[in-house]
BAFI-3210 file (N, C-alpha, C; in Angstrom, 3 decimals, decimal comma, padded with zeros to 6 digits):
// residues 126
n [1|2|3|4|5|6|7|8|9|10|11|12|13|14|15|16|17|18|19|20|21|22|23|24|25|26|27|28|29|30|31|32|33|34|35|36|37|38|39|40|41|42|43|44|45|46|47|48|49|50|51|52|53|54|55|56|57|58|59|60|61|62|63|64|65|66|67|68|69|70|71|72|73|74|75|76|77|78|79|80|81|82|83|84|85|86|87|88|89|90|91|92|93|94|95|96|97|98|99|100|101|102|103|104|105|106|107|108|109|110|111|112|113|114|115|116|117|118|119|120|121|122|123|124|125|126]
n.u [000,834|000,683|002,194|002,126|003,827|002,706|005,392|006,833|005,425|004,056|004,394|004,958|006,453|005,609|006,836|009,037|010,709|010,467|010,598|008,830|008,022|007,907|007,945|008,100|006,543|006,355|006,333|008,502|010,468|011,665|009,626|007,494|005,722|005,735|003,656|002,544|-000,237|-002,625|-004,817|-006,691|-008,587|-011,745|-011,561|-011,122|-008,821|-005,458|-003,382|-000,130|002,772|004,712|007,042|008,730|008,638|010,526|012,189|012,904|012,047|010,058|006,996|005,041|002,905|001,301|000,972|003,133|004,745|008,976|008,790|008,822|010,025|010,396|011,803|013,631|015,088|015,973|017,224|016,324|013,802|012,505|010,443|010,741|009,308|010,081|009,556|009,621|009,783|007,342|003,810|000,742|-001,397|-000,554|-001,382|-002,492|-003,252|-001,130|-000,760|000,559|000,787|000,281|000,200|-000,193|-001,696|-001,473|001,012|003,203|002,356|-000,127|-001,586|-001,697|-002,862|-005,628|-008,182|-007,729|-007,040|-005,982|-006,038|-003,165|-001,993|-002,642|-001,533|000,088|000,625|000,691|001,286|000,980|002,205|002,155]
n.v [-001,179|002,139|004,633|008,094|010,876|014,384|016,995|020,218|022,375|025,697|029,063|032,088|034,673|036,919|036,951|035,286|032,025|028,213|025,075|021,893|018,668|015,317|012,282|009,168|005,349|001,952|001,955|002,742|005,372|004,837|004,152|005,623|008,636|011,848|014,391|017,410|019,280|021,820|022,808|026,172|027,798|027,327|027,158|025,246|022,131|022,380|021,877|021,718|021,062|018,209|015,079|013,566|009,748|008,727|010,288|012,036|014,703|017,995|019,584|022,726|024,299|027,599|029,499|029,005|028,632|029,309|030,190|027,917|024,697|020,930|018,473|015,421|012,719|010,105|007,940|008,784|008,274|010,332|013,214|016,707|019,952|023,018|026,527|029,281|032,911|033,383|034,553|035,743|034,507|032,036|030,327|027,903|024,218|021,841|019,150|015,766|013,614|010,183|010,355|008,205|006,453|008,835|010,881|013,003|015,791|015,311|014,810|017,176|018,524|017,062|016,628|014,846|014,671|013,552|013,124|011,200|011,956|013,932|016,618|019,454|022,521|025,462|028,667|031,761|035,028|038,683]
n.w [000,000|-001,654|000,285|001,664|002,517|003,894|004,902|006,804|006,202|007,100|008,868|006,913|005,910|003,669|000,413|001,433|001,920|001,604|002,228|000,993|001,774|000,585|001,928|001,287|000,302|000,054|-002,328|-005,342|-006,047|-008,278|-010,139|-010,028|-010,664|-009,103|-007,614|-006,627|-005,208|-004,229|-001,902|-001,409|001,044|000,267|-002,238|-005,177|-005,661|-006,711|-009,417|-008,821|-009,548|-011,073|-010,928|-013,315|-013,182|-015,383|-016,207|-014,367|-015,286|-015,217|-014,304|-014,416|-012,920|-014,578|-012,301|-010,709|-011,757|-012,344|-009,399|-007,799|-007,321|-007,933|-006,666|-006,767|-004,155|-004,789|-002,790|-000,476|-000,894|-001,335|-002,011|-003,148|-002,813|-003,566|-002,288|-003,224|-002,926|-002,008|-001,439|000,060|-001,682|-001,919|000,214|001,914|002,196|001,261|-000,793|-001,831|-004,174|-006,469|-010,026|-011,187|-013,995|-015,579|-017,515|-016,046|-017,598|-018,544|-016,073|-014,823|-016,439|-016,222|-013,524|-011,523|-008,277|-005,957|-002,638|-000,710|001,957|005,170|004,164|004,253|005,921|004,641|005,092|004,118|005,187|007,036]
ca.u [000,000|001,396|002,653|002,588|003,359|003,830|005,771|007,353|004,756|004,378|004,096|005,984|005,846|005,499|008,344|009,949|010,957|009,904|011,017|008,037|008,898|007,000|007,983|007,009|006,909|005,274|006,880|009,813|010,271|012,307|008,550|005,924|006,048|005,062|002,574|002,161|-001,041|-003,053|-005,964|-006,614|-010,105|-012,944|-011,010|-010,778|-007,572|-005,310|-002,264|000,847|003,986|005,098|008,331|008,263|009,525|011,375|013,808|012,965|012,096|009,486|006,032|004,478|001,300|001,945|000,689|003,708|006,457|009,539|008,841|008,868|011,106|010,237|012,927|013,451|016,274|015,529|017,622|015,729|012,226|011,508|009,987|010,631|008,647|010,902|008,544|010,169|009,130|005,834|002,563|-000,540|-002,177|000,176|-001,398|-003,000|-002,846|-000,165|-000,307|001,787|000,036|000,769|-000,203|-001,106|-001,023|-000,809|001,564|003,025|001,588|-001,128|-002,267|-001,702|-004,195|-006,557|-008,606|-006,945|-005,977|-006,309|-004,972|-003,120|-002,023|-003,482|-001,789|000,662|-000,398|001,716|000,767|002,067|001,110|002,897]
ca.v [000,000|003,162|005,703|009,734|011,758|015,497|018,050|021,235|023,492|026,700|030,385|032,516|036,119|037,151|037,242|034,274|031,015|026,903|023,711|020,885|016,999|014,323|011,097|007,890|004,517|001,436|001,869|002,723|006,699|004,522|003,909|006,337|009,978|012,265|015,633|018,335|020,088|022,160|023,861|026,856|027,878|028,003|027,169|024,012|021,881|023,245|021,459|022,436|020,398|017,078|015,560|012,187|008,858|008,501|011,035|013,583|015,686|018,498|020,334|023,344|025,003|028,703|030,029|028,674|028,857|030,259|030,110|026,875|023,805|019,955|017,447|013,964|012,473|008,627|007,300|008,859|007,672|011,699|014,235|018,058|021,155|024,137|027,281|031,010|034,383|033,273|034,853|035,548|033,837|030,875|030,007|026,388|022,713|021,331|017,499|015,041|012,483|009,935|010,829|007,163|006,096|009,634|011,851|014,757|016,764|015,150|015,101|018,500|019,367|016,788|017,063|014,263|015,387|012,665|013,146|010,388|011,965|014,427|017,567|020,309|024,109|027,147|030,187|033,366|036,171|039,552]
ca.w [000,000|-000,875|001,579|001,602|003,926|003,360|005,778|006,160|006,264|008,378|008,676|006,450|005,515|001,757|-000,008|001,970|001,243|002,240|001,595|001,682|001,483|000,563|002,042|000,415|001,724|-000,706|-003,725|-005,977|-007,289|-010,027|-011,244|-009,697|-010,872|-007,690|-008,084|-006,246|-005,036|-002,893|-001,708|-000,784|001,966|-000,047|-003,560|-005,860|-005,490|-007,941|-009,373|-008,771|-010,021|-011,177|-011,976|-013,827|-012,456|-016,351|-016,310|-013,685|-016,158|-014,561|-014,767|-013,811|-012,995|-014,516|-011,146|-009,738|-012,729|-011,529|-008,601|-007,333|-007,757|-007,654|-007,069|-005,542|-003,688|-004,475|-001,776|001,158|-001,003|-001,079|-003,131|-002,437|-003,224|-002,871|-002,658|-003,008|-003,264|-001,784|-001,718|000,485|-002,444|-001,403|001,044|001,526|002,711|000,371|-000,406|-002,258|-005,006|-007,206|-010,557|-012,006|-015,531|-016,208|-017,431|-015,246|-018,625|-018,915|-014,938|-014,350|-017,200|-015,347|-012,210|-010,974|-006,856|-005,195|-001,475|000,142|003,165|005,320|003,518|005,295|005,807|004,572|005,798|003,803|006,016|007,475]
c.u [000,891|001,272|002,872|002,525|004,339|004,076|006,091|006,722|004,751|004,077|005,459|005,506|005,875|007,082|009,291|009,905|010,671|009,853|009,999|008,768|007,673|007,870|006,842|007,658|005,790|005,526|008,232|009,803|011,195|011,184|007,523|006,085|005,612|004,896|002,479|000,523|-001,488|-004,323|-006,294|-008,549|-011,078|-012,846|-011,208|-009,549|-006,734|-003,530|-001,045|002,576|004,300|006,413|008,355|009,266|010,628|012,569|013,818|012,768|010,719|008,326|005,959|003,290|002,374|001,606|001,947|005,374|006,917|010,117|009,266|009,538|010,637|011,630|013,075|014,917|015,699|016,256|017,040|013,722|011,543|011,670|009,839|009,891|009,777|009,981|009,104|009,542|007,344|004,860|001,500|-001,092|-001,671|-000,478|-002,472|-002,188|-002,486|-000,418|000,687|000,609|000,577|-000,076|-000,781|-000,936|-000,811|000,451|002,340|002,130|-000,075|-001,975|-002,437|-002,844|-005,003|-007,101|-008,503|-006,550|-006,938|-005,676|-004,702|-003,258|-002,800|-002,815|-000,534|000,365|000,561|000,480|001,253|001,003|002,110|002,777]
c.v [001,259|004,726|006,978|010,489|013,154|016,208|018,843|022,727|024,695|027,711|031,076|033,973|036,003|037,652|035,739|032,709|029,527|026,296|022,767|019,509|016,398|012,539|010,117|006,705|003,178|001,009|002,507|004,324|006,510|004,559|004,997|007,912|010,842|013,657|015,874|019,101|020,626|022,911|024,774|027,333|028,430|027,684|025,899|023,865|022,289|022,093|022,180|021,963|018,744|016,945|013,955|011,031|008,466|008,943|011,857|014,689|016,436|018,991|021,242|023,941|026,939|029,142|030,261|028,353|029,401|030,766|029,079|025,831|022,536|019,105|016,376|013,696|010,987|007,618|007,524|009,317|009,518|012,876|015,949|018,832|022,889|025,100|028,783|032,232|033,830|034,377|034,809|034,612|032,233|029,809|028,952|025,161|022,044|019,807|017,245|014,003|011,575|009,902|009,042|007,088|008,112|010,339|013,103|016,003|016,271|014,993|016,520|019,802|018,898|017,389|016,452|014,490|014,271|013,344|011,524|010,409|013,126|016,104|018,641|021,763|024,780|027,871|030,880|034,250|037,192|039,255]
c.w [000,000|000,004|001,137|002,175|003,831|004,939|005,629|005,933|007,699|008,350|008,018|006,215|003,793|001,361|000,258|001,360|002,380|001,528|001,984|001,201|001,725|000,967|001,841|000,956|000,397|-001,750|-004,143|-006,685|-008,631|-011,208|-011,270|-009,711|-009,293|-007,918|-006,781|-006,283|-003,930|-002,893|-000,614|000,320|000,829|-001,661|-003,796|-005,594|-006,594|-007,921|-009,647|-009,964|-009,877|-011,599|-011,535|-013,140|-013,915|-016,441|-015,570|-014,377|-014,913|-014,925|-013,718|-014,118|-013,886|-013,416|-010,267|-009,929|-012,201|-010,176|-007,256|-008,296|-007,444|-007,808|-005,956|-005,639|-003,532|-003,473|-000,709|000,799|-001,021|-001,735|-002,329|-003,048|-002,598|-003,175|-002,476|-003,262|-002,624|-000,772|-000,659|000,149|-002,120|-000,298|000,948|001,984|001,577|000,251|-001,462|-002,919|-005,953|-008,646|-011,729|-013,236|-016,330|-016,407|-016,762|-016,481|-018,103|-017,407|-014,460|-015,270|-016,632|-014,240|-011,573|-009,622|-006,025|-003,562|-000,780|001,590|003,698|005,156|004,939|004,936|005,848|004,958|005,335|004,587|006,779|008,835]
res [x|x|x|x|x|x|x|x|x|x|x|x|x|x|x|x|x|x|x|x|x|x|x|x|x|x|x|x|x|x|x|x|x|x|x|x|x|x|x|x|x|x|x|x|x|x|x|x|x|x|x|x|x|x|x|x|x|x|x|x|x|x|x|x|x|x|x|x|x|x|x|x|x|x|x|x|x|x|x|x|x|x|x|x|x|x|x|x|x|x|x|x|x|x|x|x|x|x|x|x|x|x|x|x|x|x|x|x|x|x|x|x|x|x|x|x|x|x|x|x|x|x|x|x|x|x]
***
C-alpha cells in the first residue's frame, strides 16, 4: 500500500521562502512519478507540479512557474517542493500524489488530486 506523507509546512511572511517533502513509503520513485497540489479555503484543489519517475524531467502550474522547484532524492524515497518568493495567495494545505497512468503533462491538465495523506499548511502572512 502506498505511503505519503507530506511536511514542512508553516508560517511565512510574503516574499519568503519553504522547503516541503514528501515522504514515500510502498513503492519505488524509479517507477511512480510524484505531483504536487493544494488547496486553498474556499477554492478548488489546484495542481501544482510534477516531476516524472522517467527522467525527472518536470512540470508546472503557470501560477507557480519560476517560482517553485520539484525534485526527488531517491535514496531517502523523497519528493521536495521548494517554494520562493511566496505569496498571500500561497497560502494552503499542500499534499503530495501519485499521478497514475498519467503523465506529469497530462495530470496537471486533469482534475486528478487525489490526497493520500493528510496535507501540510503554509501560511504566507505579514
Amino acid at each position: 500500500q502506498p505511503q505519503l506523507v507530506e511536511s514542512g509546512g508553516g508560517l511565512v511572511q510574503p516574499g519568503g521562502s519553504l522547503r516541503l517533502s514528501c515522504t514515500t513509503s510502498g513503492f519505488s520513485l524509479d517507477y511512480y512519478s510524484i505531483a504536487w497540489f493544494r488547496q486553498a479555503p474556499g477554492k478548488e484543489r489546484e495542481g501544482l507540479s510534477c516531476i516524472s519517475s522517467v527522467d525527472g524531467s518536470t512540470n508546472y502550474a503557470d501560477s507557480v512557474k519560476d517560482r517553485f522547484a520539484i525534485s526527488r532524492d531517491k535514496a531517502k524515497k523523497t519528493v521536495y517542493l521548494q517554494m520562493n518568493s511566496l505569496k498571500p495567495e500561497d497560502t494552503a494545505v499542500y499534499y503530495c500524489t501519485l499521478p497514475g497512468p498519467l503523465s506529469c503533462e497530462m495530470w496537471l491538465a486533469s482534475s486528478d488530486r487525489k490526497n493520500w495523506g493528510n496535507g501540510t499548511l503554509v501560511t504566507v502572512s505579514s
